[in-house]
Structure formats: structure tokens, C-alpha cells
N, C-alpha and C positions, 0 to 999 in steps of 0.2 A: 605346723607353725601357724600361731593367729595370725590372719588380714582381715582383723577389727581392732580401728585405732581405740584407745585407751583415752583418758578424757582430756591429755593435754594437747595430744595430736588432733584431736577433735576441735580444738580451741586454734590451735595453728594453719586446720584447713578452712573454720570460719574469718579469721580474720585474713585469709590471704586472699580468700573469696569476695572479703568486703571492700581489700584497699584496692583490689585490680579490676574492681566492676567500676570502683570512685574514679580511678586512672584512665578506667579505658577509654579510646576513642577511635571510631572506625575510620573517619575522616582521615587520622591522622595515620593511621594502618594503610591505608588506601594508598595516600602520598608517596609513604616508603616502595611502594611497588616501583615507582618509578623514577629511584632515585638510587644509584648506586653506592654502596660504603658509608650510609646512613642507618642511624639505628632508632629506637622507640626511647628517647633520654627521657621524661618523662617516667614510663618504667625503669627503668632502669634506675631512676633517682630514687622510687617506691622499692624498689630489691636493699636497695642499699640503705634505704633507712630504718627497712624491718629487719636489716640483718639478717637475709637470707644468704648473703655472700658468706658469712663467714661460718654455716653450716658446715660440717666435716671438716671444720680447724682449732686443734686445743687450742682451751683458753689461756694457754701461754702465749701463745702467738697473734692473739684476739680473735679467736674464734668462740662460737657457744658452744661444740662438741658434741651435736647432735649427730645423727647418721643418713645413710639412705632413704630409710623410710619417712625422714619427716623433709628431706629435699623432694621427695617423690611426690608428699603431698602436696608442698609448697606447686611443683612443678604440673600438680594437675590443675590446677588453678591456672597456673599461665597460658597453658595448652587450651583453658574454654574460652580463653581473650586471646588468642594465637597471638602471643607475645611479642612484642618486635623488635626482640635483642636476644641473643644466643647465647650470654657469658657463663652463665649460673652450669650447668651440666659439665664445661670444660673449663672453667676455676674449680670445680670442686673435681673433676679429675686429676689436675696439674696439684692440688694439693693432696691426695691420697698417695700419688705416684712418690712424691716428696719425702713424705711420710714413710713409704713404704721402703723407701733406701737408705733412710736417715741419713742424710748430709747436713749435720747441721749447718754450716756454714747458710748454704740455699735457702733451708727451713726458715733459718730468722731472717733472710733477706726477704723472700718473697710471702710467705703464708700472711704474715702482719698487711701488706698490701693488698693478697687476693681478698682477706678479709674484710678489708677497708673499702674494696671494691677501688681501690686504686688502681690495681692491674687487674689484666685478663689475659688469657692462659686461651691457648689451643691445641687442637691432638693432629699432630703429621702423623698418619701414618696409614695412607693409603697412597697408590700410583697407578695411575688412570682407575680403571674398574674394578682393582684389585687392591682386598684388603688385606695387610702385614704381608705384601709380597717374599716371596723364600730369598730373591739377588735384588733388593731395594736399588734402586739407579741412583739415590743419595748417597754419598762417600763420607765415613766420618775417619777421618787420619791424622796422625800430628796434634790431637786436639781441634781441629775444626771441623766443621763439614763445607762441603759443599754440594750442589743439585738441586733438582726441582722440584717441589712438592705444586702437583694443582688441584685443583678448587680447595682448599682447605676453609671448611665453617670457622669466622670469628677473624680469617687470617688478616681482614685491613685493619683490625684494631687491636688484637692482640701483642703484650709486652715478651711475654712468652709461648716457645711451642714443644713440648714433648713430638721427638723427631725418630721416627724409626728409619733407618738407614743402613747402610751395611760397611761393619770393619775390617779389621784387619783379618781375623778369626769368626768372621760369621756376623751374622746379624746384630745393632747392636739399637740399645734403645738411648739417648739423647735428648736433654735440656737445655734451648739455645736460646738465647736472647734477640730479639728482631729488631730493634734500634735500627741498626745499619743495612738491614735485610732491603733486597727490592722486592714493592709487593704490586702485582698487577688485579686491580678490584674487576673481581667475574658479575657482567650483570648479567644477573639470571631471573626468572619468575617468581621468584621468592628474594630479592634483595637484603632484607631487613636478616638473612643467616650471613649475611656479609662475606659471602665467598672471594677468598684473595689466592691468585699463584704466588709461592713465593721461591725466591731465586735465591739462594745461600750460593756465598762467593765469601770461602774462607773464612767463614762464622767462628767463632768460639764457641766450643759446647761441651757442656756437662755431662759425661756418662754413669747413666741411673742404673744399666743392667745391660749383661753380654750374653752373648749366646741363648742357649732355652729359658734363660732366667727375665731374657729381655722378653721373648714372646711371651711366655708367662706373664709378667706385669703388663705387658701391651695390651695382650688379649684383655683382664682383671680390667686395666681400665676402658676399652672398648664396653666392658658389658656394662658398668655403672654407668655408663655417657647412655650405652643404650636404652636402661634401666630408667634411667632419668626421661630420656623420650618417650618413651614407652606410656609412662603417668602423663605427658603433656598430649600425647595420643589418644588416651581414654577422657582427658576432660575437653580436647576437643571435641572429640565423639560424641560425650555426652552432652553436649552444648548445641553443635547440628540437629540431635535426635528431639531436644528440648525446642528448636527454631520450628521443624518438620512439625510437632504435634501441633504447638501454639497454631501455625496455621492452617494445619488440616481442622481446627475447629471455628477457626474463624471462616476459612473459603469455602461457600456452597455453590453447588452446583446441582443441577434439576431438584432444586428449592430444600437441599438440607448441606450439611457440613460435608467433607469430602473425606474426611475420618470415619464416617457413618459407613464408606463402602471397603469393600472387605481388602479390596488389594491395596489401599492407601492401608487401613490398620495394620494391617498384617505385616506389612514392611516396617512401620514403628515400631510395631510387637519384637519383630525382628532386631531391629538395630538395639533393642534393650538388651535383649538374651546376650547377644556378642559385646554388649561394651561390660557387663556382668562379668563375663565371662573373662575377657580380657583384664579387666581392674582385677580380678583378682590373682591372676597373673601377676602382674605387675607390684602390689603389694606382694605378694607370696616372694619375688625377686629381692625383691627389699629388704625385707625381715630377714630371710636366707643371709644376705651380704651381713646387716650388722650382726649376724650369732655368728659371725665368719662359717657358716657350714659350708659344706666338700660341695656339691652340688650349686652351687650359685648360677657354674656358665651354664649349667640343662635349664635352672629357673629363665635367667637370663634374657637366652635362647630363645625360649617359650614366651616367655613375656613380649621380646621384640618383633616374632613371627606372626602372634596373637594381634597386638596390639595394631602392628601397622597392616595386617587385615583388617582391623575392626576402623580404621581411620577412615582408610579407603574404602570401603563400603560405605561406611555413614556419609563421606563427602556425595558418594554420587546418589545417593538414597533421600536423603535430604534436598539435592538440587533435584531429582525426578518428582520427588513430592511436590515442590512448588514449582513444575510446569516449566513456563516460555521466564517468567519472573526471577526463576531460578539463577541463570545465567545473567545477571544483571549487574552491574558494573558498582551502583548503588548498594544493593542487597546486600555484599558480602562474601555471598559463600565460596567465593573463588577465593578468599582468601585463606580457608582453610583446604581447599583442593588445589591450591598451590602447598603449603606447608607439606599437605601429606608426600608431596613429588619432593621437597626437599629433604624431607626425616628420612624417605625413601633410600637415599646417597649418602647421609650422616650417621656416623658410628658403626659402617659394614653395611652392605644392604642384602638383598632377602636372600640369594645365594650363600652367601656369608654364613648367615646364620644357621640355616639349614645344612650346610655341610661341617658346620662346628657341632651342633645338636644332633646329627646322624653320629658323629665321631664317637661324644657323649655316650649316646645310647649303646653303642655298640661295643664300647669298651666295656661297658656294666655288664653287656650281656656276655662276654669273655673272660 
């Protein structure tokens, strides 16, 4: 499968390149750290006017009908400005999930809005450190649920949340509307992923999928959310890796650049080989999802293990390069060594994965 874009995808990762370098503002990044249930509106006003929201929504419902692989690009672009709003990965989850069960009823209520970037969408479906638990402590009965989802990404401002819970007959998967929801905002190190508990007290909600059909679609959208990370992984990476050189050529020490000596190079050298390695991953994910091939969750998988290696490396590799400066409040880079400890907890974390991708593997090998 190619992961090399063709010349319109090439056009979609220059111009998201161009409008998120014109938006960005570290100032303003900086801010959000300290500011609970705030988001980066400025982006977010920039997603929404380039029509990245309404990526993976027919154009019946106003979407463009693009796929994974060109949200993935979109999203490698935000990942090298650590983006400071989380909607784009979980609208466009909330709308495949949609899709995937054809209600129309739902379809025409919500898709026209995810695509409008009117609403946002989030994925319940973890409990405490466990992802798509087997006895969910969420109760969906009677048509509502009730229980506790916490830290959920997106939860203080999300209109909707794909809710894995458990029914009457086993696990089930759910669409609930948070209007009336109590949300308690998580301040956490990373703010701007807008972590909220949320309390459902006889919610109304829509069931998308029962039993193995639910984990199925759970798991499907677990890995596109991941999928999605994954690309904003590698362009933070590559963004760090690009900070590191620039100043290993400018900072000397006993009278040349500090790039000149082998253990600074060689660490740059280093962080190229792994974000390489990992983009292609990641692409390779991509493309897999839109030919719908069998293999997705091993791409997936790979991509998510890959990638958020290559994050967390480059975070602290980058801040070693630049010494005592590194850790500086001004500089930056902790704002990408914080995102990496958030992505870290969003859409499964590395246990997760690795025990999804061992499953994978070893069913192939039976």
C-alpha cells in the first residue's frame, strides 16, 4: 500500500502547514496551560474554515468525503503547532461510528453540524485505566444510562459522546446527548485536551451496537482516533527534531556549533531514523482504513506504539539538546512533553495496544 501522497494530498498538507504556522501562537498555548475547560478558538475558528471538520462526512450531509489519510495529514500539521483544541479526531470518530450503523434519523441530525463544526463529539469508553472494560460500571437500561465516565478528552465541551457501557445482554455501545449531563472539568498538565468527568443520571441514549458488534465498532473507532494521533505525534516529533538542529547550529561551545560533536549529531540523526519510521506507520494506517483492508487494527496498533515512542523520545531529546534552556517556561518545549503524557491516556494507552497487536499477531500465526 503507497505512503506517498499524490499531488492533491500534497496540496492539503501545504496549505494546512501554511494556515496553522499564520494561527499559531505560543503565548497563547502557554496561557491554556493554566486555564481549565479552555480551548485554542482561534484554531479552531482556522479547522473550521478550511473545512477540516467536515472531512469523513458525505456530501449529503455537508461534508467533502475525504478519508483518514487526508485527516491524518491535516492532523500532522496540528501535532507540529501542538494544537490547542482536541475536536477534529473525535467528530470525525462520532461521525464514522454514525455512518457505520446508519440511523438515519441521527445522521441528518448530527453529521450537518459535526461538519459545520457546530458540534463536537467524544469517545466514552474507558474506566479508570482500562480500555473497553469487559463489566463497564456505566448502566445503559430502559433506554438511558447512567454512571461515570472519567477524564474523558473533549468532555467540557462536547454535545455528544459515543458511550461504552454495559446492558442488559453484555456490553453495549451508545450515543448520548450531554446537554443535561454533569461535567466536572479535570485540570490536568495538558488543559487545552479539555478533560471532563462526566455523571450521567438517566441520560437518554442511542444504541449504535450490542454485544461483539459493539466492541467491534468501539475498538474500529479507538484505532482511527488513534490513527489520527498518531500523524499529530510524528509532526510534533518532527517539529522538536527541526527546534534541536536549528540550535545545535547556532549554540557553540569551545568555539564551534554543538552539532559539530558527535553525541549532539547523532541524537538528531537519531530522532530522523524514528519519526521516518514512524510517519510511515502512520500513513501506512491510513491508507489500510480508507481500502477498508482486514488488517487496519495490526496497522493501527503499529502506528500508535510507533508513534507515541517516537513522541516521547523526541520530547526529551530535544529538551537534552538544548541543555539548562531546555526546560524553560518561555521556550516551549514542555508544551510538547506535556501533550506527549496526554496522547499517552487518549484513545487506549500503550498496554492497550500492545495487547490488541500481540492478539492480532497471534491469531494470524493460528
Amino acid at each position: 500500500m503507497s505512503i506517498i501522497y499524490n499531488a492533491d494530498q500534497q496540496a492539503i498538507a501545504e496549505q494546512a502547514q501554511r494556515v496553522l504556522q499564520a494561527r499559531a501562537s505560543k503565548e497563547r498555548l502557554l496561557s491554556l496551560i493554566e486555564r481549565s475547560g479552555e480551548f485554542d478558538e482561534p484554531f479552531w475558528e482556522a479547522a473550521v474554515q478550511q473545512g477540516w471538520t467536515a472531512i469523513g462526512i458525505p456530501e449529503e450531509h455537508g461534508g467533502i468525503d475525504l478519508g483518514l489519510t487526508e485527516l491524518g495529514i491535516v492532523a500532522e500539521a496540528c501535532g507540529a503547532q501542538t494544537s490547542g483544541a482536541p475536536f477534529l479526531p473525535y467528530g470525525y470518530a462520532a461521525a464514522v461510528a454514525l455512518q457505520a450503523v446508519q440511523h438515519d434519523e441521527a445522521c441528518a441530525r448530527w453529521l450537518p453540524l459535526l461538519a459545520a463544526g457546530e458540534a463536537m463529539a467524544c469517545l466514552a469508553l474507558r474506566e479508570g485505566s482500562e480500555t473497553l472494560p469487559a463489566r463497564p460500571a456505566a448502566r445503559f437500561a430502559g433506554g438511558v444510562l447512567t454512571g461515570r465516565k472519567d477524564a474523558v478528552a473533549c468532555g467540557t465541551r462536547a454535545d455528544i459522546a459515543v458511550v461504552w457501557a454495559e446492558g442488559d445482554n453484555g456490553p453495549v455501545l451508545v450515543l448520548a446527548e450531554l446537554a443535561g449531563v454533569r461535567r466536572e472539568t479535570v485540570a490536568s498538565f495538558d488543559n487545552a485536551r479539555l478533560f471532563a468527568d462526566l455523571d450521567f443520571a438517566a441520560t437518554p441514549a442511542l444504541v449504535l451496537a450490542e454485544g461483539a458488534a459493539a466492541r467491534a465498532l468501539a475498538l474500529d473507532l479507538l484505532a482511527r482516533v488513534a490513527v489520527v494521533l498518531a500523524h499529530e505525534q510524528v509532526g510534533g516529533s518532527r517539529a522538536l527534531m527541526m527546534t534541536a538542529r536549528d540550535y545545535a547550529l547556532e549554540r557553540k561551545a569551545f568555539g564551534q556549533p554543538i552539532g559539530a560533536f558527535q553525541s549532539v549529531k547523532h541524537r538528531i540523526a537519531e530522532m530522523y531514523c524514528m519519526i521516518e519510521i514512524a510517519r510511515a506507520n502512520a500513513i501506512h494506517a491510513a491508507a489500510t482504513a480508507d481500502a477498508g483492508g482486514a488488517d487496519f487494527l495490526t496497522a493501527a496498533a503499529d502506528a500508535r506504539l510507533s508513534c507515541s515512542e517516537c513522541y516521547d523520545s523526541c520530547s526529551r531529546d530535544a529538551t537534552q539538546v538544548h541543555g539548562a534552556i531546555g526546560v524553560t517556561w518561555e521556550l516551549g518545549l514542555h508544551l510538547h512533553v506535556r501533550r506527549t503524557r496526554s496522547f499517552a491516556t487518549e484513545a487506549g494507552n500503550g498496554y492497550f495496544w500492545e495487547d490488541t497487536l500481540a492478539a492480532r499477531l497471534l491469531g494470524e500465526a493460528a
